[in-house]
C-alpha positions in Angstrom: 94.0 106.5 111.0 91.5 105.3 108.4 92.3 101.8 109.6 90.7 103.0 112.8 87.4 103.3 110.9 86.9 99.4 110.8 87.1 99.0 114.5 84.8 102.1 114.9 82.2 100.8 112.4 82.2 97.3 114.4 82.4 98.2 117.5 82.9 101.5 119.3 84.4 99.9 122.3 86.7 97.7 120.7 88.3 100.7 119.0 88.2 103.1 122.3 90.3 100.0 123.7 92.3 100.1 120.7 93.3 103.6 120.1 92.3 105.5 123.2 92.8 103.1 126.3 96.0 101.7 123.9 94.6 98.3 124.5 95.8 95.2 122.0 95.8 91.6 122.2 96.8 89.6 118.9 94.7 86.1 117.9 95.2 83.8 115.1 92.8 86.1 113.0 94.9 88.9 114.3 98.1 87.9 112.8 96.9 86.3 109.9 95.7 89.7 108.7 99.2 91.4 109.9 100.9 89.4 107.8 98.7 89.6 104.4 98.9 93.6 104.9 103.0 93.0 105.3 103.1 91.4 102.1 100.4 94.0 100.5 102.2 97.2 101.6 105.4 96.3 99.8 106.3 100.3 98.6 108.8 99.2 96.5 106.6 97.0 94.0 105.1 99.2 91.4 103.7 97.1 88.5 103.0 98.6 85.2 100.6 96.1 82.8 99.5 98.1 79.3 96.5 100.4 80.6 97.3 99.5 84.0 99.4 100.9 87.0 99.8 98.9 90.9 101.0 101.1 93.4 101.2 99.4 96.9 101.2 100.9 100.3 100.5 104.1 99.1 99.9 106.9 101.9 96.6 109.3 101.6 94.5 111.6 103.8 92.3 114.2 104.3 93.0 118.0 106.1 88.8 117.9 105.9 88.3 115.2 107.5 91.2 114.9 109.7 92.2 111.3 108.8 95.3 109.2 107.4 96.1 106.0 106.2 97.7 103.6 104.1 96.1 102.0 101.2 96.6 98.0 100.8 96.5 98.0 96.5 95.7 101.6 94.6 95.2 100.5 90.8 95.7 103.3 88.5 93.2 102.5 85.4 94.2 104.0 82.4 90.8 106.0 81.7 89.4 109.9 79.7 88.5 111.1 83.4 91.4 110.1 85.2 94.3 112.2 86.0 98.1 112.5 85.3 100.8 110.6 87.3 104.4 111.6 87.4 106.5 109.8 85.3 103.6 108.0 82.9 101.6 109.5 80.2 98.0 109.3 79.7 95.4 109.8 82.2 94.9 107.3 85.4 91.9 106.7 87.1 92.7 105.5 91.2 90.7 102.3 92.1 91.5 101.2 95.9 91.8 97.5 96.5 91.9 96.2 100.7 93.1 93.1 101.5 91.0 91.2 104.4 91.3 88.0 105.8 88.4 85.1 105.8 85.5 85.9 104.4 83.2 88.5 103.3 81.4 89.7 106.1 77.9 90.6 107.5 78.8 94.1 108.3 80.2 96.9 106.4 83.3 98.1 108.3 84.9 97.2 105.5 83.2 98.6 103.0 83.4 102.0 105.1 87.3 101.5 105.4 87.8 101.3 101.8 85.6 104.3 101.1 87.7 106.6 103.2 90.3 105.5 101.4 88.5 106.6 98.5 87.5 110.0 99.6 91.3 110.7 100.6 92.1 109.7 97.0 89.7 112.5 95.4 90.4 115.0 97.5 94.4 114.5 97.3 94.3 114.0 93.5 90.7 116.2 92.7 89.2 113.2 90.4 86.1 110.6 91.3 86.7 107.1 92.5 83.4 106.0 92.1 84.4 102.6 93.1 87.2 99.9 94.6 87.2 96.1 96.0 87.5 94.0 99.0 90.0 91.2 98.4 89.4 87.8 101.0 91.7 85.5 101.9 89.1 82.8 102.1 87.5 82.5 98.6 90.3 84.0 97.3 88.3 86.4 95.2 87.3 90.1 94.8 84.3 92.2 96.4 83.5 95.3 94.2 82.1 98.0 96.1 80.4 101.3 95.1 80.8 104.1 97.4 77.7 105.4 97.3 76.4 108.8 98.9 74.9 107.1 101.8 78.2 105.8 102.5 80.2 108.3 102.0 77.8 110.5 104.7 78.0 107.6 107.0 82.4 107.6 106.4 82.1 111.4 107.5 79.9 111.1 110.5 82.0 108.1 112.0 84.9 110.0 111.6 83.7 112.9 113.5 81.9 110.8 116.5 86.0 109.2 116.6 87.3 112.9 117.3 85.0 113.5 119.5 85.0 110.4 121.8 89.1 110.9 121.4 89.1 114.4 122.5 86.5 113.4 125.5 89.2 110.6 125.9 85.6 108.4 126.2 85.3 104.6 126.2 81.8 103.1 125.7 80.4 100.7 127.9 80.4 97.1 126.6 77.6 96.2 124.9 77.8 92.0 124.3 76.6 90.7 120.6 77.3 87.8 118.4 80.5 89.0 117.1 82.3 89.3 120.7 83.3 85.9 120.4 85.7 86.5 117.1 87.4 89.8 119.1 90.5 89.6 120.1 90.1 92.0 123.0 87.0 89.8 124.2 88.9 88.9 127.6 90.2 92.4 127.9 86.8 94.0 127.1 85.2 92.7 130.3 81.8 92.6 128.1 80.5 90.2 131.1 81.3 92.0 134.2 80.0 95.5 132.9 82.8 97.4 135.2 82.7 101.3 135.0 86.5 101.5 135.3 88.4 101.5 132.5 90.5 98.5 130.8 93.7 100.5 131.5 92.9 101.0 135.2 91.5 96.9 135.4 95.0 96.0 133.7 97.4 98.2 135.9 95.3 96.7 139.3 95.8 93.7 138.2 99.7 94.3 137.7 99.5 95.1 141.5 98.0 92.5 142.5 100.9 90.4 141.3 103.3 92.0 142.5 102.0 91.8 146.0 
């Protein structure tokens, strides 16, 4: 799943807990987001403004690169370059919007999760999407991003150390930083204790113990 991409991009462990070792724990920041993608991926609201076109939870991917997702916003952009869309005439230029929670951050897992969305747009609808924006729930305001070619190298090569660590069935070993403390998965992760068996196996021998 593209969505996967923003765990990967922040931490490699957190999304081997996630989406190998099936690991998930909600917090406040957790469910805020849930429910400000729940109201984004309405598929029934299509909104047609003049030279403009919002599709919502719209489905993409990628046979090349092996991924899937769902896109928050897609803004069709009336513009010479785009392409056609059924039912409307004209030409439509794709421009991916993602909603996030808080603020803007001082990684780019976001920016990477947006630009796979991108990528699946060309490929699926052979036309450029040069660019698209973050939206936060904090200032309440848009983040334009370009998806440059540095990026989009960077979107591939993540998505091929995921296959990889998901064929191996591989979860790194933790690694502590700064951002730990916002993780939901930070009493799951065992960051502190550095324990070579997995989260699964800690979780199930802890079942055991309270059943005895």
């Amino acid at each position: 799943m593209i969505s996967a991409l923003q765990h990967f991009a922040f931490c490699r462990r957190q999304w081997a807990l996630i989406h190998i070792e099936q690991v998930w724990q909600d917090n406040a920041r957790t469910i805020e987001g849930n429910l400000m993608h729940r109201r984004a991926h309405d598929e029934k609201q299509v909104e047609k403004r003049g030279d403009l076109i919002i599709m919502r939870g719209l489905r993409v991917q990628s046979a090349r690169m092996n991924v899937t997702g769902i896109c928050d916003v897609v803004e069709f952009h009336r513009h010479p370059t785009g392409v056609c869309l059924p039912d409307y005439d004209g030409l439509w230029l794709p421009y991916p919007v993602e909603y996030k929670r808080g603020k803007p951050k001082a990684h780019d897992a976001d920016e990477l999760q947006l630009c796979a969305q991108a990528m699946c747009l060309e490929e699926m609808l052979l036309c450029d999407v040069p660019e698209g924006s973050l939206y936060y729930g904090e200032p309440h305001r848009r983040a334009r991003v370009l998806f440059t070619a540095d990026m989009r190298t960077r979107v591939e090569a993540m998505l091929a150390e995921m296959h990889q660590y998901t064929q191996r069935g591989y979860t790194p070993r933790p690694s502590p930083t700064k951002g730990c403390n916002a993780c939901s998965l930070k009493d799951l992760c065992l960051s502190k204790l550095h324990k070579t068996q997995s989260v699964a196996s800690y979780i199930r021998l802890s079942m055991k113990e309270d059943d005895a």
